[in-house]
N, C-alpha and C positions, 0 to 999 in steps of 0.2 A: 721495209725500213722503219717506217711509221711506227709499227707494231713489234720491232727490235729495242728503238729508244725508250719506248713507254714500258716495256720490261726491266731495258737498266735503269732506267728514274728511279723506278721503285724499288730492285733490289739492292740499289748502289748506298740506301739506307741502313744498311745494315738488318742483323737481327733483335728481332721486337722480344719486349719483354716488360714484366712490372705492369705494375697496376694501371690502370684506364683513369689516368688522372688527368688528360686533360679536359674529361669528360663530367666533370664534377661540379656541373654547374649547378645552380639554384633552377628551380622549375619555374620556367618562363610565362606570361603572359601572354593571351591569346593576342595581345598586340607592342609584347616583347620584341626589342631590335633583334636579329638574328646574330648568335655569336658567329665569331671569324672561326672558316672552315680550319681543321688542323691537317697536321700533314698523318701520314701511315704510320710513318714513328714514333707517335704520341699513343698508336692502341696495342691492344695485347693480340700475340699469335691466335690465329682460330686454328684449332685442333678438333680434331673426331672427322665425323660424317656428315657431310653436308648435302641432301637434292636442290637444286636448283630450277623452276619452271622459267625458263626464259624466252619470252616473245621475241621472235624476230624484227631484225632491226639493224639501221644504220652498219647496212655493208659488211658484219662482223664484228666490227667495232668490238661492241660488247661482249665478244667472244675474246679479244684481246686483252679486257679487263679481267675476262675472267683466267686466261691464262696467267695473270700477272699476278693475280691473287694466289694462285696454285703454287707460282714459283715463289712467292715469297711466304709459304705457309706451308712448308712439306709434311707434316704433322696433319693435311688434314685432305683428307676425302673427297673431293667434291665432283657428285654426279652432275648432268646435266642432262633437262630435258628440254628441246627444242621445239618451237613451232610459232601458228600467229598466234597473238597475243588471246584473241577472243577463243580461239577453238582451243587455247588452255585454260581460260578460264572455264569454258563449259566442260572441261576433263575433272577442273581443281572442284567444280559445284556438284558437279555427279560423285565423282569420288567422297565426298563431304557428305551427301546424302545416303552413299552407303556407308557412313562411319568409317571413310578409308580417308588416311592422308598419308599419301605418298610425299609432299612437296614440304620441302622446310622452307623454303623461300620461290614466291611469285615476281617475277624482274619484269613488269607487261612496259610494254611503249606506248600504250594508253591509258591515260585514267578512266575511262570507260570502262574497260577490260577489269580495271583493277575495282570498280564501285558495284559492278556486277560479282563479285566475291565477296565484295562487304556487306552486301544486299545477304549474305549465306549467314552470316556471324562466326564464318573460321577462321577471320582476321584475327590475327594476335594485339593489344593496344600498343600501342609505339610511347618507349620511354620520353619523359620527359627531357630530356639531355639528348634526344636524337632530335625534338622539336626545334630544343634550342638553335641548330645551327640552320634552320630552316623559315624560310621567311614567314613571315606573320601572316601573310595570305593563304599560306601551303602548306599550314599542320591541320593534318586531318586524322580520326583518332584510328582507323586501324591501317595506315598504310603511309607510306613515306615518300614524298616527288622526290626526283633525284635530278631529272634535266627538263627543261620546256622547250616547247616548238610555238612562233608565235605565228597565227594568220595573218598573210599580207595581201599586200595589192602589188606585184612586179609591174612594172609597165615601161615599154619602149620610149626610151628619152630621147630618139628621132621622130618619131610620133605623135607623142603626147606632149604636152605642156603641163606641168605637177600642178599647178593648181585648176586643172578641170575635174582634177580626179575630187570626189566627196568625201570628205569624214562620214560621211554616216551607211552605213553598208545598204541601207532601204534605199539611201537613193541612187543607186547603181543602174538598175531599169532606166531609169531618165536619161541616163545621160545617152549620147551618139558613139558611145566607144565597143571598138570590136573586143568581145571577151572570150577567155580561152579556161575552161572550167574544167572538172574530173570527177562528177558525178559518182562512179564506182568505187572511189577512191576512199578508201577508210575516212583519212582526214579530213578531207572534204563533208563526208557523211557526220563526222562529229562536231564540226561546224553546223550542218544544217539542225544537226538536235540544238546545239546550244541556242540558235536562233529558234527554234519553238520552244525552248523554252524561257527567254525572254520576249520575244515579241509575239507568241502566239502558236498558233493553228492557222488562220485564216492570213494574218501577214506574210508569216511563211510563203504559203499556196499560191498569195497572191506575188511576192517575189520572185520565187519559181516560174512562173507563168508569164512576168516579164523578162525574166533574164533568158529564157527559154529563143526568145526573137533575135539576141545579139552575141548570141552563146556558141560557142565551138567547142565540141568537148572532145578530149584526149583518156590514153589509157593511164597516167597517171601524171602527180605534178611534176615530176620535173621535165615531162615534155610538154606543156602547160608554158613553164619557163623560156625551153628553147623554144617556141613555136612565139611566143611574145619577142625574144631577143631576136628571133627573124624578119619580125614583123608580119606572121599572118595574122598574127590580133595586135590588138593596142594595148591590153591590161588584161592579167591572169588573175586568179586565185588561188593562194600556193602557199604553205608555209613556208617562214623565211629561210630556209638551210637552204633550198633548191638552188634558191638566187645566189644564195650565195657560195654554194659548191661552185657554180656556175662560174661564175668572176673571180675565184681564185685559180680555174684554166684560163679562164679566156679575161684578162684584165680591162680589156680593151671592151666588154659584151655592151651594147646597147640597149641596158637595163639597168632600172633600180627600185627601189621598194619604197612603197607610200601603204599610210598604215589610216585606218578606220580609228576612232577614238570611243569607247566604251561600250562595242556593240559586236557582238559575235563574228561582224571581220576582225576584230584584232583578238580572239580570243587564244589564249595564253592555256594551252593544252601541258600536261606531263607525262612523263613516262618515269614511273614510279617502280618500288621494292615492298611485298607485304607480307608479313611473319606471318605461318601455316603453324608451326608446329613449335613450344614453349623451349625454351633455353638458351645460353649465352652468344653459343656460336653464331646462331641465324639471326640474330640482333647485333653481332658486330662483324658479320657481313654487311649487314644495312651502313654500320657504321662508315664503313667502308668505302663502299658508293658516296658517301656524302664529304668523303677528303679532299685536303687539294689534289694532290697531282689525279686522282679520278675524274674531276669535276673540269679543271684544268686539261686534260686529254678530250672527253667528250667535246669540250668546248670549243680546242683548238683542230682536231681533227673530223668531227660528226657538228660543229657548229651550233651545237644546241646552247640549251640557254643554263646556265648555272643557276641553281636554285638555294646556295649556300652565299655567306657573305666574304668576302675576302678572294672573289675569282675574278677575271675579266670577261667581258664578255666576248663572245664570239666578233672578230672584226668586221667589220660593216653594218653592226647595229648598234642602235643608239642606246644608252644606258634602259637598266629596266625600269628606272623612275619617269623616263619620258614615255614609256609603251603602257597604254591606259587599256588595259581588256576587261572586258565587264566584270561585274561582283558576281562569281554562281559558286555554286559547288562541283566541281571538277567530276564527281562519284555522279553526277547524278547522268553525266553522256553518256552510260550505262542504259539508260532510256530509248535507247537503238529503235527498235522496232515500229516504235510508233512514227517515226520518220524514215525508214525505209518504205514504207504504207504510205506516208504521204509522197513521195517522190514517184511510187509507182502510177499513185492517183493520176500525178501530174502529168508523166510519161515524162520524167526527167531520166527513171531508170527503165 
C-alpha cells in the first residue's frame, strides 16, 4: 500500500517536460542556505540508459523509488545492480582500475562506501545547483547525501531517568547503566571510525574496554532497541530509525531517544548518490533523489533524515538544528580498516 501511493504521488503529476528551470540557481556558497527542495515537476524526463549500483537498504524502500522513477520516465532504461553498499563499492574500484565502468550511478547507504570510491577519482563533480538544495554541511565535491541516519542513545523510560544519561559519549563507561551494543553491525562500526578519528586511537581502545564490562551485544540495532524496550539493558546504541520504526507499531514502547552533543554518539551519517559516468541523465537522477515527494517518502516511510530544505522531518525527532553531530568529513568513515583491527585488538569483534 505504502509503495502503491508513492507511485500515484508521483505520477498523478503529470507528464514532465521543458527546460530544468527551477534549477537555475546562482552557484552557492560553501555556507550558502540551502534552497527549498522542488517537486518532480519542475525537472525534465530522463530518457536513454541508465545503470544503477544500489546498496541495499531500508527494507526496499529504495527499490520503490526506484520503481516510481521507471513509471514516471518510460523513455528511459534503467538497470539495476544490487547488493551491500561496501561489496559495491569494491566492484565499482576494481572495475575503475580495469578502465571498466559499468555503473552510471552509485545509490550507497553509507558515506563510507561512497568516500572509498572518491578515494578512486571515478566520481563525477556534482553541479553547483544540485549543491544548492543541499545543506551547507553536506556538499561534498564528488558525491551527493540524499538522506541521514543520526546516532542515538534509546533508553528505557521505566528504568532510566533522562538526565543520568551523559552528553558526552566518553563518558558512558562511568555510568552504572546496562548497555545493549552491535558491534558487527555496519553502523555501529562507522561510529567507532568516526570516534578514532576524532578522539583517537588510544581513547577509542580505552572506551571499548570499558564499555566492554556493561555491554550486551546483539545481532543488529534494531534488537538492540527491542531488548532496551524490554528492559534487558537500560540504554542502546542505535541509530534513530530503529526507535522509531519501533513506536510507530507499538505507541505505547517503553522507549525514547537521548542524544550525545558534538561527539561520534550523535554522529549524523548519509546515504548518498555519486555520478560514474559523464552526462545529463545520471545527474538528474541525482536530481531526483533530492525532490520533495522522494525526500518526503524516505522520511515518512524509512524515517531518515531529509538532507534538502523545505521537508519535515521524520516524526519523533527534534528539528536538525537542535541535533549537534561533530564537524568531520563523512568520506573519510571510508577509513574502515583501521578500526575493525582495533576492535579485534580489543576482542570487541
Amino acid at each position: 500500500m505504502q509503495r502503491r501511493r508513492f507511485l500515484q504521488a508521483l505520477t498523478a503529476l503529470g507528464v514532465m517536460g521543458g527546460p530544468l528551470r527551477a534549477l537555475a540557481a546562482t552557484t552557492p556558497g560553501a555556507g550558502s542556505a540551502a534552497r527549498t527542495a522542488v517537486s518532480v515537476d519542475e525537472l525534465p524526463p530522463l530518457e536513454g540508459e541508465l545503470t544503477v549500483y544500489l546498496g541495499r537498504g531500508e527494507g526496499g524502500l529504495y527499490e520503490n523509488v526506484m520503481d516510481a522513477i521507471r513509471k514516471r520516465n518510460p523513455s528511459l532504461t534503467l538497470n539495476l545492480r544490487r547488493g551491500p553498499s561496501a561489496a559495491l563499492a569494491n566492484t565499482i574500484t576494481a572495475e575503475h582500475e580495469a578502465g571498466i565502468q559499468r555503473a552510471d550511478v552509485f545509490w550507497a547507504v553509507d558515506s563510507g562506501s561512497l568516500g572509498l570510491v572518491a578515494d578512486t577519482g571515478a566520481a563525477r563533480p556534482i553541479p553547483d545547483d544540485i549543491h544548492a538544495f543541499l545543506r551547507p554541511s553536506f556538499r561534498y565535491p564528488g558525491w551527493a547525501p540524499v538522506t541521514g541516519r543520526v546516532r542515538t542513545l534509546p533508553y528505557n523510560t521505566e528504568r532510566v531517568d533522562p538526565a543520568a544519561i551523559p552528553e558526552d559519549i566518553m563518558a558512558l563507561p562511568e555510568t552504572d547503566l546496562r548497555i545493549g551494543w552491535a558491534p558487527a553491525y555496519g553502523s555501529f562500526q562507522s561510529f567507532v571510525t568516526a570516534m578514532r578519528l576524532t578522539e583517537g586511537d588510544a581513547r577509542t581502545r580505552e572506551w571499548l574496554r570499558g564499555m566492554q564490562a556493561r555491554a550486551s551485544s546483539y545481532a543488529g540495532e534494531l534488537g538492540v532497541v527491542m531488548a532496551t524496550e524490554r528492559g534487558e539493558v537500560d540504554l542502546g546504541l542505535a541509530n534513530h530509525y530503529y526507535t522509531l520504526r519501533l513506536k510507530a507499531g507499538m505507541p505505547d514502547a517503553s522507549v525514547a531517544l537521548a542524544f550525545t552533543r558534538g561527539d561520534a554518539g550523535s554522529l549524523l551519517n548519509a546515504a548518498g548518490a555519486m555520478v560514474l559516468n559523464p552526462g545529463d541523465t545520471a545527474f538528474n537522477f541525482v536530481r531526483y533523489l533530492l525532490t520533495r515527494e522522494v525526500q518526503g517518502y524516505l522520511a515518512r516511510e524509512a524515517y531518515e533524515i531529509p538532507l534538502v530544505s523545505g521537508v519535515d522531518m521524520p516524526e519523533g525527532l527534534p528539528p536538525l538544528s537542535r541535533i549537534q553531530p561533530p564537524d568531520m568529513d563523512l568520506t573519510r568513515l571510508s577509513e574502515l580498516q583501521p578500526t575493525l583491527a582495533l576492535m579485534r585488538d580489543v576482542g570487541v569483534l
